[in-house]
C-alpha positions in Angstrom: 79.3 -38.8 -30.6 81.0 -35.6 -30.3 78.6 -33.6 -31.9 75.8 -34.2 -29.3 77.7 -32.8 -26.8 75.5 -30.5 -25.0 72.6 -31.2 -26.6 71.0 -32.4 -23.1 71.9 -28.9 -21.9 70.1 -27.7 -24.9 66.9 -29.3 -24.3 66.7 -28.1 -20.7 67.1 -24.7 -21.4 64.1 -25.5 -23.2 62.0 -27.3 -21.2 62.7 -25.1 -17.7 60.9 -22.0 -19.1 57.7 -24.3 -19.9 57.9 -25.9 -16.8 58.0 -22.8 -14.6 55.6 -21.1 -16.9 53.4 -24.3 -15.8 53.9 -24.0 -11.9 53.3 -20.3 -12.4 50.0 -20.5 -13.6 49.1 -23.7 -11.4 49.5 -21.1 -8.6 48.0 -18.7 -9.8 44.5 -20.4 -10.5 44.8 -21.9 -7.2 45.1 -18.4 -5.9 42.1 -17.1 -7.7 40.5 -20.4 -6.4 40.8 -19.1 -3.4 39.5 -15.4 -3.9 36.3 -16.9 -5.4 35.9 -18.9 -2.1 36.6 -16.0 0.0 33.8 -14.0 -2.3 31.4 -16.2 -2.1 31.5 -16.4 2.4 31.4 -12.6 2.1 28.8 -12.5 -0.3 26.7 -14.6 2.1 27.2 -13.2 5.2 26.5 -9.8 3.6 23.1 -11.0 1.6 22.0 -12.9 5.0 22.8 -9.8 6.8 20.5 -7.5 4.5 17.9 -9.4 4.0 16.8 -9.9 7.7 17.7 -6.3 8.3 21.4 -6.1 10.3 23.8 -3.4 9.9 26.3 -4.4 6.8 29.4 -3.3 5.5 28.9 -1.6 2.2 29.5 -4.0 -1.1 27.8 -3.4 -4.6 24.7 -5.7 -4.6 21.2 -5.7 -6.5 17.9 -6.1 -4.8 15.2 -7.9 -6.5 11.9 -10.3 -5.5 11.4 -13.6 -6.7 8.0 -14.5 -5.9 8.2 -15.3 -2.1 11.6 -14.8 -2.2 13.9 -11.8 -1.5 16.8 -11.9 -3.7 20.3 -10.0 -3.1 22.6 -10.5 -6.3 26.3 -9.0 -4.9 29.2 -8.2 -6.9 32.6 -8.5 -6.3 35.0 -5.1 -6.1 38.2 -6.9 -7.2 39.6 -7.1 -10.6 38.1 -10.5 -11.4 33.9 -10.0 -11.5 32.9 -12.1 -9.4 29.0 -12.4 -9.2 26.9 -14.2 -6.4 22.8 -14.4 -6.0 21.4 -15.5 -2.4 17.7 -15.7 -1.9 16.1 -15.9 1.2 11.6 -16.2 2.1 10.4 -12.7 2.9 10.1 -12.0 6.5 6.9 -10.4 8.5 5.1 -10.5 5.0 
């Protein structure tokens, strides 16, 4: 019995850099959950915005008809490409 001493002490030394390694990147996908989320509202404020004409804050976007639809594809300016499309009827036409 002597010769397991420590051997508990062993196997946690083991199993804490997995586990925090685990928590890390549970947080950190809950975190980029969130930037999507956040994306996506600005995305749609700023396509809703364009497409019936009001004043906008600048993003990176593609303009492009769909039939009787006007489309607004905008991309995200963050590390992550994020990519959203948002189609709305044509107005006055």
């Amino acid at each position: 019995m002597d010769n397991e001493r420590g051997a508990v002490t062993a196997e946690f030394m083991l199993l804490m850099p997995a586990a925090i390694l685990a928590v890390t990147l549970l947080l950190g996908s809950f975190t980029l959950a969130l930037e999507r989320v956040k994306f996506e509202f600005e995305a749609f404020q700023f396509a809703r915005s364009f497409l019936f004409g009001l004043p906008t804050e600048s993003h990176d976007f593609l303009e492009r008809s769909k039939g009787n639809l006007s489309c607004v594809e905008v991309r995200s300016n963050s590390p992550f490409s994020f990519r959203s499309e948002y189609c709305l009827h044509k107005i006055g036409t």
